[in-house]
LODOFI-441075 format. One record per residue (C-alpha): x, z, y negated; residue in one letter. Coordinates in steps of 0.05 Angstrom, whole numbers, padded with zeros to 5 digits, always signed. Layout:
BEGIN
XZYA ...
This chain:
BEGIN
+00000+00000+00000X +00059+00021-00047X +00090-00043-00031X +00022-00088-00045X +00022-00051-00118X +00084-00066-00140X +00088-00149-00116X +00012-00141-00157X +00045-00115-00218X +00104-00158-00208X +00055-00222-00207X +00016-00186-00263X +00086-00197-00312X +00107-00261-00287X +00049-00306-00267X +00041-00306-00351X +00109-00307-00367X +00118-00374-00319X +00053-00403-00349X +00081-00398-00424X +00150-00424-00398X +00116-00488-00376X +00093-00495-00429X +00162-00485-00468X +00192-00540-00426X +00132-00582-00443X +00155-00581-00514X +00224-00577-00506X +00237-00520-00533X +00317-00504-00529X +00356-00506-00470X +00290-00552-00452X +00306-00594-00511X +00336-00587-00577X +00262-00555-00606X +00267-00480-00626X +00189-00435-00615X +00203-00418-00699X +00140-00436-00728X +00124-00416-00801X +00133-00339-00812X +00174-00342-00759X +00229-00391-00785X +00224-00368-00857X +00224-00294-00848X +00230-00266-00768X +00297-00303-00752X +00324-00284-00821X +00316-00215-00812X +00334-00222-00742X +00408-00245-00761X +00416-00180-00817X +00387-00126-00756X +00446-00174-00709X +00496-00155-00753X +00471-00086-00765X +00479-00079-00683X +00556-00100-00697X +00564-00048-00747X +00565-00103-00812X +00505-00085-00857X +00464-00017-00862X +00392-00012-00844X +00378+00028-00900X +00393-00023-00957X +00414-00089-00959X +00441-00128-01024X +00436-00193-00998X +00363-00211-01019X +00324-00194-01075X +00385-00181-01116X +00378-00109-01069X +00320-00091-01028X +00288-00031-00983X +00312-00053-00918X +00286+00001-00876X +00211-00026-00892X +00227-00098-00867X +00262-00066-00809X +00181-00018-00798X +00142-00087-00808X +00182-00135-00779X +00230-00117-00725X +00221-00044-00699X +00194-00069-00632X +00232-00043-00575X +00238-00109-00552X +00291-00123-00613X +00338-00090-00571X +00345-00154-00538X +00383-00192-00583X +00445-00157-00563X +00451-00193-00501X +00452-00266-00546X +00500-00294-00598X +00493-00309-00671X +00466-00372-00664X +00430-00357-00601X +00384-00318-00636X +00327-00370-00636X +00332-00370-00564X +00336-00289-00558X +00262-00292-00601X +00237-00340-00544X +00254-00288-00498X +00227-00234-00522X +00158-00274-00539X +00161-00287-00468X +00171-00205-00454X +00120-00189-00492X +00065-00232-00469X +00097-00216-00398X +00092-00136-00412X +00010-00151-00439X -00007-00173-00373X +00025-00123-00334X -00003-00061-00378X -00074-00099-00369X -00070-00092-00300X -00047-00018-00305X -00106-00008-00344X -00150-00042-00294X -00124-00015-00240X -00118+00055-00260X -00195+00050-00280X -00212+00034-00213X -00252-00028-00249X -00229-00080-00188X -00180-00084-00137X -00110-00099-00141X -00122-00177-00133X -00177-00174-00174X -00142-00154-00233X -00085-00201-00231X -00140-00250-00265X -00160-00205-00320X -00086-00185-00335X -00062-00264-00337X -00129-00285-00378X -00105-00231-00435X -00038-00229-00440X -00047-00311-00451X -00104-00300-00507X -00116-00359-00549X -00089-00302-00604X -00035-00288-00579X -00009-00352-00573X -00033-00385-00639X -00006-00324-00677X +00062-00321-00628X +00099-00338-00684X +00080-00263-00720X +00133-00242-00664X +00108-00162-00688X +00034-00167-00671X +00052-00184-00603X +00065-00110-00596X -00006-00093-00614X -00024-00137-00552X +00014-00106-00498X -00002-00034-00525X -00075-00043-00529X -00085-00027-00455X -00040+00029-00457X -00072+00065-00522X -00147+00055-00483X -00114+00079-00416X -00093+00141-00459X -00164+00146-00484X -00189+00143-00404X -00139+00198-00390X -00167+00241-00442X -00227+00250-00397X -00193+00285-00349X -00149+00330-00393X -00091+00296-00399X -00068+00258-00457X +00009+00245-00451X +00002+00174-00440X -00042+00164-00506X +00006+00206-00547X +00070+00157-00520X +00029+00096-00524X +00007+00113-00594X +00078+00133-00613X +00103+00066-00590X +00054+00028-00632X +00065+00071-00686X +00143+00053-00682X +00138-00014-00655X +00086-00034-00727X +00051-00005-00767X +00001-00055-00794X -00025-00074-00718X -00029-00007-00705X -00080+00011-00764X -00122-00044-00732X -00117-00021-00649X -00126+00059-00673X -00190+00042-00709X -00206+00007-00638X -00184+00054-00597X -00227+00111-00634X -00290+00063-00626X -00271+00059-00557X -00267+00133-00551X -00336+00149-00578X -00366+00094-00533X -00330+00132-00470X -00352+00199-00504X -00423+00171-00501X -00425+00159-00436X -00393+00228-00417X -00438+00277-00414X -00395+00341-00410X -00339+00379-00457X -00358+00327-00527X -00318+00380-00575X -00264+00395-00529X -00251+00323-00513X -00259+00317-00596X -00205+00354-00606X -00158+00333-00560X -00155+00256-00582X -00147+00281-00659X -00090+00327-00633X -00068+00275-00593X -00066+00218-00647X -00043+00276-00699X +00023+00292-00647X +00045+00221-00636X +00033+00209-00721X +00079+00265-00729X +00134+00242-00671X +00129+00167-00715X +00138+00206-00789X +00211+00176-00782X +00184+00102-00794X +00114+00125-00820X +00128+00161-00879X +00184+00118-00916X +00140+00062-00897X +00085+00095-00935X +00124+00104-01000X +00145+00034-00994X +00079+00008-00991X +00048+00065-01049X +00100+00044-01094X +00077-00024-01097X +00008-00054-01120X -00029-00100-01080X -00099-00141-01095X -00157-00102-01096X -00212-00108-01062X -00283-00105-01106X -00339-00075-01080X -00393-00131-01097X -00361-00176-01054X -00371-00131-00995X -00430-00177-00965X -00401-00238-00986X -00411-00281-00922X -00335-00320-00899X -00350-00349-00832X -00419-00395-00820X -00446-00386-00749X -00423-00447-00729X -00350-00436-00747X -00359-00363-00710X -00386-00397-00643X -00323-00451-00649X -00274-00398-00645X -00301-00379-00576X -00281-00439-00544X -00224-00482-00525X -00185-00531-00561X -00219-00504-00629X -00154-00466-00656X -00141-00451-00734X -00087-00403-00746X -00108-00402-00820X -00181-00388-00838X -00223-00375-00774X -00219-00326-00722X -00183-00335-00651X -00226-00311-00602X -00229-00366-00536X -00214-00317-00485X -00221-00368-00428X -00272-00407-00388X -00286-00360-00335X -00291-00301-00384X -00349-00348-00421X -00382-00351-00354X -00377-00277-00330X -00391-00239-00396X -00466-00243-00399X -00466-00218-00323X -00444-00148-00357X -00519-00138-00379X -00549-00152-00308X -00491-00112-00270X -00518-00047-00233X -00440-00015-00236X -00454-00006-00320X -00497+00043-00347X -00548+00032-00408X -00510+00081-00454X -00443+00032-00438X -00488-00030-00454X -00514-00004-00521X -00446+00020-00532X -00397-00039-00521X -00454-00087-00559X -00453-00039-00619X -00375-00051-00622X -00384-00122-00609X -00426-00138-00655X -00391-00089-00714X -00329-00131-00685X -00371-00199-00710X -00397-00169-00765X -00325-00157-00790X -00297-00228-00785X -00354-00256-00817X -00369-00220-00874X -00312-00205-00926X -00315-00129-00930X -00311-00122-00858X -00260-00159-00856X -00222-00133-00904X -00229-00050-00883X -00197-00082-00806X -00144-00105-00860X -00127-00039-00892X -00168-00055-00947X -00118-00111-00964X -00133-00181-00965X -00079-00217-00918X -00035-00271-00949X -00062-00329-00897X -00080-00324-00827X -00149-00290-00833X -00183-00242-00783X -00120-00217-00753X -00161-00167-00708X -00198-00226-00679X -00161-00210-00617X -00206-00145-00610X -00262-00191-00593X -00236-00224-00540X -00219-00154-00514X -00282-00147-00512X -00307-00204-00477X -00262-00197-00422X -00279-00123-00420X -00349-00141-00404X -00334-00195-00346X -00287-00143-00315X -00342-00094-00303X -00387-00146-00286X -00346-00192-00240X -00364-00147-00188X -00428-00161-00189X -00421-00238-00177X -00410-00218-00101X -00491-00209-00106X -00516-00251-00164X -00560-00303-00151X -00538-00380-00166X -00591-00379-00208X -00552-00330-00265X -00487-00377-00261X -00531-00435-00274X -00554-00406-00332X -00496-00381-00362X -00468-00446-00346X -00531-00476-00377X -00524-00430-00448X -00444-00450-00459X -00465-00520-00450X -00518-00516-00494X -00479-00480-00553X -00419-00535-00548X -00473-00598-00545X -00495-00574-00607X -00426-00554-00634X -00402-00620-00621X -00450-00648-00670X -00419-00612-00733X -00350-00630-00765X -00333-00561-00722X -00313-00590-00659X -00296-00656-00641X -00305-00698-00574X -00237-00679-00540X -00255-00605-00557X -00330-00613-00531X -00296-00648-00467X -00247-00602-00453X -00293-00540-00449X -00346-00587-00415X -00299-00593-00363X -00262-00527-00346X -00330-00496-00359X -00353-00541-00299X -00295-00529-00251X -00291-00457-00262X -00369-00446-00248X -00363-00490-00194X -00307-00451-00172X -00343-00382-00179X -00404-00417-00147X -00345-00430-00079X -00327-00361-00085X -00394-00334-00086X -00396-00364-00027X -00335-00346+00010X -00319-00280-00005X -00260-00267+00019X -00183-00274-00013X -00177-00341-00016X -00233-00353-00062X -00201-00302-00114X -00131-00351-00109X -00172-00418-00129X -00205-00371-00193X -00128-00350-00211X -00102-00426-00205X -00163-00446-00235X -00157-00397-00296X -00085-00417-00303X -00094-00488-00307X -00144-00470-00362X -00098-00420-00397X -00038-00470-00386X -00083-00530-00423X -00107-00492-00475X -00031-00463-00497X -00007-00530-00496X -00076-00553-00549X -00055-00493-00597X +00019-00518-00597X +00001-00593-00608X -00046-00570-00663X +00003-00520-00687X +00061-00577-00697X +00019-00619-00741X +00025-00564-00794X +00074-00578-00836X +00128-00513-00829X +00097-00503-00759X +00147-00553-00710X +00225-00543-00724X +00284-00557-00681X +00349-00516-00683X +00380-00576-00731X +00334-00550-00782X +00341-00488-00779X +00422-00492-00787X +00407-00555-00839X +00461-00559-00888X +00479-00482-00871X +00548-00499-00825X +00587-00526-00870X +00558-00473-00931X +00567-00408-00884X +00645-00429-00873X +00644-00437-00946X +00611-00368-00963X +00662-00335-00909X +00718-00367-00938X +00691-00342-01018X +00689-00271-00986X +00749-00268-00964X +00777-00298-01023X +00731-00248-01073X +00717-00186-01047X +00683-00159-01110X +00610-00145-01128X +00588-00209-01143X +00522-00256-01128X +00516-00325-01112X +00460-00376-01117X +00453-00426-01062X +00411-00492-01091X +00398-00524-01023X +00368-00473-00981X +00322-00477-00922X +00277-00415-00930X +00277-00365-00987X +00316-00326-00935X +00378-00356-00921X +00416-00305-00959X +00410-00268-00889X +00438-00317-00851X +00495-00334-00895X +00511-00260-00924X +00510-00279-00989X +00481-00233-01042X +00432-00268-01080X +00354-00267-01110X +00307-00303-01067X +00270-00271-01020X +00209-00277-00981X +00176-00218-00941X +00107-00174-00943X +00139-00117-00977X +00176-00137-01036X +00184-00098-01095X +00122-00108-01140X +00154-00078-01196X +00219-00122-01193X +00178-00181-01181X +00131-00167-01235X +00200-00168-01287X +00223-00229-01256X +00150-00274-01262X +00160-00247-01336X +00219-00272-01340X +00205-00339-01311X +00231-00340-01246X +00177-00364-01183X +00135-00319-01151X +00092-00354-01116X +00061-00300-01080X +00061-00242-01118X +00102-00187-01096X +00121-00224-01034X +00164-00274-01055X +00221-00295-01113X +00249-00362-01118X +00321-00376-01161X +00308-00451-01160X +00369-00475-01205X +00366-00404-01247X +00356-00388-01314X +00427-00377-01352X +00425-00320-01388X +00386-00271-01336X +00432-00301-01283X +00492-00286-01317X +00461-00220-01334X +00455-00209-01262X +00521-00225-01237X +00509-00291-01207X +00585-00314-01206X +00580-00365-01158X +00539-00430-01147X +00547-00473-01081X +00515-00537-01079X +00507-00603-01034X +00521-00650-01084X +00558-00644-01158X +00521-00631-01225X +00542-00599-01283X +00509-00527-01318X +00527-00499-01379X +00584-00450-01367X +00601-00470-01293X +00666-00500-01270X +00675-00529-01199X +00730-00494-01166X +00724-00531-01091X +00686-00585-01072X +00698-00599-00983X +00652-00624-00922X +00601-00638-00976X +00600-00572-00999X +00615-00557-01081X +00625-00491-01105X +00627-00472-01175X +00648-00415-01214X +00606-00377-01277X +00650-00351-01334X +00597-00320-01374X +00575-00280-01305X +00573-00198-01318X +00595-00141-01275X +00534-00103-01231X +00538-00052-01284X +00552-00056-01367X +00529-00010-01426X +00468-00042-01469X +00432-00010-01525X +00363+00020-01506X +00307-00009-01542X +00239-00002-01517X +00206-00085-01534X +00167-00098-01477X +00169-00168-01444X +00092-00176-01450X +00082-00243-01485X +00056-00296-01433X +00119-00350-01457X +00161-00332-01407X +00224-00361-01457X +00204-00308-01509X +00204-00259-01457X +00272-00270-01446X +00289-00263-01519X +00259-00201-01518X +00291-00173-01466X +00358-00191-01499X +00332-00168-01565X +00320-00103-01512X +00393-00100-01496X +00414-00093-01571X +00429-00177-01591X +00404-00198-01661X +00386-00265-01642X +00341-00307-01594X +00378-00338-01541X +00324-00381-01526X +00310-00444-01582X +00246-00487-01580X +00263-00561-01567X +00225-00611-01595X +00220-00685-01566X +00237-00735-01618X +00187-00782-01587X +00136-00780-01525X +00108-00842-01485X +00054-00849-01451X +00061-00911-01396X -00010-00922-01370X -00036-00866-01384X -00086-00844-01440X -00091-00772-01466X -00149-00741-01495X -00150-00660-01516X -00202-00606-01498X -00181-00542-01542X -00115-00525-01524X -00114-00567-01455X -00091-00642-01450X -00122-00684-01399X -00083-00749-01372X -00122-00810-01342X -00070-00870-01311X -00107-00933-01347X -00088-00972-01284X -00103-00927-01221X -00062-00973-01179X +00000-00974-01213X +00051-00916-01237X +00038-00871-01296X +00089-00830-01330X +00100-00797-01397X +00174-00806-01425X +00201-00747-01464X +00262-00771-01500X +00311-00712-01538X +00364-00715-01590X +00409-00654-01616X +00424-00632-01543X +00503-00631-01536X +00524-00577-01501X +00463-00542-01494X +00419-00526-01425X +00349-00555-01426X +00290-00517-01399X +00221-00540-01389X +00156-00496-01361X +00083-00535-01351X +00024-00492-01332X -00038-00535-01303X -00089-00479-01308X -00106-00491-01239X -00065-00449-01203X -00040-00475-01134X -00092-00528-01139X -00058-00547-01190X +00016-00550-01147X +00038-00630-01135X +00002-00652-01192X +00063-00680-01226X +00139-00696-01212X +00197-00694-01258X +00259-00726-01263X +00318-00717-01315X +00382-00748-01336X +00414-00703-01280X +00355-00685-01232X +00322-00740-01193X +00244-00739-01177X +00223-00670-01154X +00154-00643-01153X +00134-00590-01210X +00098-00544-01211X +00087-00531-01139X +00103-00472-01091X +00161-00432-01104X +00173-00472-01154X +00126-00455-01218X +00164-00428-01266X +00220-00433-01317X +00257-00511-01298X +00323-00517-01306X +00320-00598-01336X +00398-00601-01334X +00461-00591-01387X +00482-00637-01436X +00556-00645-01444X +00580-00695-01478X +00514-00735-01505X +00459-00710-01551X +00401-00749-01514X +00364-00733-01456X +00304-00771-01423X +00258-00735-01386X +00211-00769-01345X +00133-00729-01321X +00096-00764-01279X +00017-00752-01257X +00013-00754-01181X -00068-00759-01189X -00110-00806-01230X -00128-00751-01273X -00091-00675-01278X -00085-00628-01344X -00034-00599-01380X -00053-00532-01400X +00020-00522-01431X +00078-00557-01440X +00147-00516-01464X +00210-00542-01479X +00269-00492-01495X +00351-00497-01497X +00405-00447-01484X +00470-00472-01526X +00542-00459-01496X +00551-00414-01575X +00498-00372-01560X +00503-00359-01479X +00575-00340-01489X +00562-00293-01546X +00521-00250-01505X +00575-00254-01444X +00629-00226-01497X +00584-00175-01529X +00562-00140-01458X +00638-00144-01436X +00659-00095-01480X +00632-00041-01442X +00624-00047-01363X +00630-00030-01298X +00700-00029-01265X +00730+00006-01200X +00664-00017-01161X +00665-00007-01094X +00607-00016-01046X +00591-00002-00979X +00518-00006-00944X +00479+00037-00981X +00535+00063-01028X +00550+00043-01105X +00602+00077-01149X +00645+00063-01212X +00668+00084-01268X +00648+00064-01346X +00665+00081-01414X +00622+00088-01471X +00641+00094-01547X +00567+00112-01571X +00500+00128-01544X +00467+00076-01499X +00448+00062-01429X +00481+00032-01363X +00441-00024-01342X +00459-00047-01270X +00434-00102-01242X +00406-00066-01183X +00330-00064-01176X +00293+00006-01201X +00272+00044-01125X +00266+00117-01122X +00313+00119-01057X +00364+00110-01109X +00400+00182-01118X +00448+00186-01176X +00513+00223-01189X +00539+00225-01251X +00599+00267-01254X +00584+00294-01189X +00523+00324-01229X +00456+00301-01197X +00425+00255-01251X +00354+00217-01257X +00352+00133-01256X +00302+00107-01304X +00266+00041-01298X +00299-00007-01346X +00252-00067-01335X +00246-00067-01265X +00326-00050-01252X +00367+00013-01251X +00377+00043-01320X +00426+00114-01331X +00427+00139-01401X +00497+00163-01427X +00526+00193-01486X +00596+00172-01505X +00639+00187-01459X +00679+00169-01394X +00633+00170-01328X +00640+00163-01253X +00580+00134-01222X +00552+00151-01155X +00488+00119-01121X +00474+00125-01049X +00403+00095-01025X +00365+00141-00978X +00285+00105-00973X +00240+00154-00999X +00203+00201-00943X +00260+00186-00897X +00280+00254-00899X +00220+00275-00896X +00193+00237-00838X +00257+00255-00801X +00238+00336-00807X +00167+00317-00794X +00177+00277-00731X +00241+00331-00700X +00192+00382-00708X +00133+00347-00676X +00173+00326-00616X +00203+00396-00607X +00131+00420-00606X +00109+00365-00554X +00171+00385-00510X +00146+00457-00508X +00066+00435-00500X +00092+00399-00436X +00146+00445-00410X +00087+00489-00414X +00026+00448-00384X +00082+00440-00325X +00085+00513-00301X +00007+00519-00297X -00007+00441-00269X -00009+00438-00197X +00048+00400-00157X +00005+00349-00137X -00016+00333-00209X +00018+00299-00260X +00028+00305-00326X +00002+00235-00346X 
């Protein structure tokens, strides 16, 4: 019997595992061919992060802090949301550049582990036999979720845990509740956004069971608060910072009067149920699998469940619908935060659900009557013949579930029949055939996304030649210093590469950074998610060390000198760039105009200079080539005269020599207003602007040696707006002033390590230390070896100083760490002595779990 179990849970991890893997080589996904699984998130952010916890492992960054995005970020909360699965571990056993392959590995793992905890669970519920369950456990860990969303590498862990966490609740029932307060603690650890969604479950699932359980309500109460409350308290040491993170930043929120608001028509909710209907960015994905459509509805006719189970799995079922239709549902399963993309990200609870009901009703087919097949048979049918008719689902869809719906009742209809264990083997192929199709339909559809189908060439696209270069300007330059790479491939790449630089792109940014640097000009897209350098804006670059520019191809910016230029690699030096740290006067103009140029002047103005860096530049004539131009208030509307043929408007300059022109254009439509023109300059061929990551202050090029510049704007649609049009200059006079005047006073003897900063300045009068380092309260200051406070100087670290010499001492602890660390040594002491205890009094036989 022993034996039976474990080749049952064996076949429970792989038969999955083997499915998705034929599915890998299908694709030709590396070492099957040169394609890599990195699909959107996971190429721009996963693998990114990936390569900064690789070198961590080697003992080359800190997990603490990292200064190589963001110009300095929290990396302790990207290591809670992104990559605190246990399952990380197994990029130690990969390369560098095998870590694409080490991501389809643990993807594999994970959807591997989901099956085999589903058959623990029903197993261990005593729902069906051993054989029985191996069908269950292979139709959920292959949900049509998990695999559309297998990119979001972290909500995998949600999927595998969800058994566990229930089977905890189950054990509660009988006293024990060890294996809820691990499972919990894992989920906790492993993320902390999935696990907001399966503890809301799991307590759902918990009053259903206390429903139905007549006996010891408070008791039973009491122990899963106590329970969820212990394994809290044994996670504080991820939870807490990660709560600080997250307070400290502001997200969109969510009004009241749109709580109703309906998101998802009934048509577009029955799509989701079936096969081949997959769309990873506004509806819900449910499809569970044929047979699971079948069996369901057998859960209301099945003798085995009681009316108070019935009442209570439809009340959760339909809350569970509820939720992804209407907007206020749908947001509280969010946190009360409206997700950036990919919508109903608890839709995966549903198909729980479902195959929770044709578990404890499969049983029962041994005694149905053909007659209830038929008509479940005849109801699916029904709902996809009518589906088929709106722009929902198309034929291949409607012929796909028409035919696995056929052979899998026509299988069950065999089964019925036979009885015996070779009938359960044709539902398994069966179901895996089905599974197997509809994986490879969510790929294909999947890879027609743009961002959503890479192969390892892209991923390392123009990054070979540059990360030799970087290592080679390291070695060369070991100071505090950042660099700004023009031709990158995700927002990201500063991981990869170890550079230190600005853009960045992950769910946790620093909303009050972010907030300075949209003021300022720079791209942020999505909010506090994202910032995009693009070419830069002088003096804020300079201002924040950027010292270094590498580029694929030669152009010349005001103040930069090429110093190498190999394997189609040129990198150029700054000579007006500024130390990390340097003394500036402490003014209090806010940067609150919405002209993102004046903004800059004030913050200079801020910093104690008496002029505006920034000039307004005025075209000396503007042409419009087919295109007329008429003017609602403020707004200018372009129409191309001849639809057919090009339209541009010519922008021609005088007075430019040695100056840096800028340019910034605001549709007024927001991102439906991204790709609506293109620009091209003198030194910049034809690039789309605005569009995403890529909306605000342009860098139009630097004119050296000649006083005009063209620039070129060209309507991509017949008709588009300009809501405002800015053009501004930066001459080489004024950019170097400020460079001389914040020289006087900086930062030298910097040395940095991790999540270490120190130096020493001198001051001759009364001012601040402005260092380019953005404002977090993890920050703890030394000055003089005397504890001292930061300040918030416009998003970045600010220490006020007298005249004076000073030694300077930061070291970045994330706030709560501390704290969570007392929290969760204390909580696991006390669960050490709870089960030390339980021990003595349980008898031998017994276990703990």
């Amino acid at each position: 019997m022993l034996k039976k179990k474990g080749v049952i849970y064996l076949l429970s991890f792989f038969i999955p595992v083997c499915i998705l893997l034929l599915n890998y080589i299908y694709l030709g996904i590396y070492p099957f061919g040169e394609n890599t699984i990195l699909k959107g998130d996971e190429f721009s952010q996963y693998i990114l992060y990936y390569n900064y916890l690789y070198d961590f492992f080697h003992g080359n960054t800190n997990l603490f802090y990292s200064f190589e995005s963001g110009l300095g970020m929290n990396f302790f909360a990207i290591f809670a949301y992104y990559l605190s699965s246990p399952f990380s571990l197994v990029i130690l056993f990969f390369s560098r550049n095998g870590l694409p392959e080490s991501l389809a590995l643990i993807t594999l793992l994970k959807i591997g582990t989901a099956g085999l905890t589903m058959c623990l669970y029903i197993v261990k519920n005593k729902y069906l036999s051993y054989a029985e369950s191996l069908i269950f456990s292979t139709i959920y860990s292959l949900l049509t979720f998990s695999i559309a969303y297998s990119f979001n590498i972290m909500w995998l862990d949600a999927i595998y845990l969800l058994p566990l966490v229930l089977l905890g609740t189950d054990k509660l029932f009988k006293e024990k509740n060890n294996l809820l307060i691990i499972s919990l603690v894992i989920l906790f650890m492993s993320n902390f956004y999935m696990a907001y969604i399966v503890g809301a479950f799991a307590f759902l699932y918990f009053v259903m069971k206390l429903i139905i359980y007549k006996e010891k309500k408070i008791k039973l109460l009491f122990l899963f608060f106590f329970s969820v409350i212990l394994a809290i308290g044994i996670s504080a040491v991820i939870i807490v910072p990660t709560f600080f993170a997250i307070k400290g930043n502001s997200y969109d929120t969510f009004e009241m009067n749109n709580f109703f608001k309906l998101i998802l028509s009934n048509s577009e909710f029955l799509t989701s149920l079936y096969k081949g209907t997959t769309d990873i960015f506004t509806t819900p994905n449910i499809f569970p699998s044929s047979l699971v459509l079948l069996v369901a509805p057998f859960f209301y006719f099945s003798p085995e469940v009681n009316k108070s189970e019935k009442i209570s799995i439809s009340f959760i079922l339909l809350l569970l619908i509820f939720s992804v239709r209407v907007e206020g549902g749908n947001l509280i399963w969010h946190a009360f935060q409206t997700p950036t993309g990919y919508l109903q990200r608890f839709s995966f609870l549903i198909s729980f659900v479902l195959i929770y009901m044709a578990i404890r009703s499969f049983r029962f087919l041994k005694e149905v009557h053909y007659v209830y097949l038929f008509i479940s048979y005849g109801l699916n049918v029904l709902v996809i013949s009518i589906l088929w008719r709106t722009e929902y689902m198309n034929l291949k869809s409607f012929q796909m579930n028409l035919i696995f719906l056929t052979l899998v009742g026509i299988v069950l209809m065999v089964a019925i029949n036979l009885k015996n264990k070779y009938s359960l083997v044709m539902i398994l192929v069966v179901c895996s055939i089905d599974l197997y199709t509809n994986n490879k339909t969510i790929f294909i559809k999947m890879n027609e996304n743009p961002g959503y189908n890479y192969t390892r060439e892209n991923l390392y696209l123009n990054n070979k030649n540059m990360e030799k270069e970087i290592m080679d300007l390291k070695e060369k330059d070991t100071s505090f210093y950042r660099v700004n790479v023009l031709d990158k491939v995700t927002l990201n790449d500063s991981f990869r590469l170890n550079y230190k630089g600005m853009s960045n792109f992950n769910s946790l940014g620093n909303s009050v950074l972010n907030k300075s640097l949209n003021n300022l000009g720079y791209s942020t897209t999505l909010g506090l998610r994202t910032t995009a350098q693009n070419e830069g804006i002088l003096p804020t670059d300079n201002l924040f060390g950027f010292k270094y520019l590498v580029s694929t191809s030669p152009f010349e910016k005001l103040g930069y000198e090429r110093i190498e230029s190999k394997n189609n690699v040129y990198l150029y030096q700054n000579k007006n760039y500024l130390p990390v740290g340097f003394i500036v006067k402490n003014k209090n103009e806010k940067m609150n105009s919405d002209n993102f140029f004046e903004n800059q002047n004030s913050l200079l103005r801020n910093f104690g200079m008496d002029f505006d860096i920034f000039q307004v530049e005025t075209p000396k004539s503007v042409e419009y080539v087919n295109l007329s131009s008429r003017k609602i208030g403020a707004t200018e509307i372009v129409t191309k005269i001849n639809p057919n043929e090009d339209g541009f408007l010519k922008y021609t300059f005088s007075n430019l020599e040695n100056k840096e022109l800028y340019n910034y254009i605001d549709t007024g439509k927001g991102f439906d207003g991204f790709g609506d023109f293109s620009l091209k300059t003198d030194q910049y061929n034809f690039f789309d602007y605005p569009t995403f990551h890529k909306e605000g202050i342009q860098d139009l090029g630097y004119n050296k040696d000649k006083s005009e510049m063209i620039v070129t704007l060209t309507p991509q649609k017949n008709e588009t707006q300009i809501v405002r049009q800015s053009f501004y200059s930066v001459s080489e006079k004024n950019i170097t002033e400020v460079s001389k005047q914040f020289q006087k006073e900086v930062l030298t003897k910097i040395k940095y390590k991790g999540n270490k900063l120190s130096g020493t300045v001198s001051s001759d009068s009364q001012g601040m230390l402005f260092l380019s380092i953005p404002f977090d309260k993890g920050w703890q200051l030394k000055v003089n070896n005397k504890k001292e406070t930061i300040v918030n100087k416009n998003g970045f670290i600010g220490i006020n100083l007298n005249s004076g010499d000073y030694q300077i001492k930061l070291v970045y602890i994330p706030k709560g760490f501390y704290l969570g660390l007392i929290i969760s040594t204390s909580t696991l002491i006390l669960f050490s002595i709870l089960n030390i205890m339980k021990y003595k009094k349980v008898n031998r036989k017994d276990t703990l779990f």
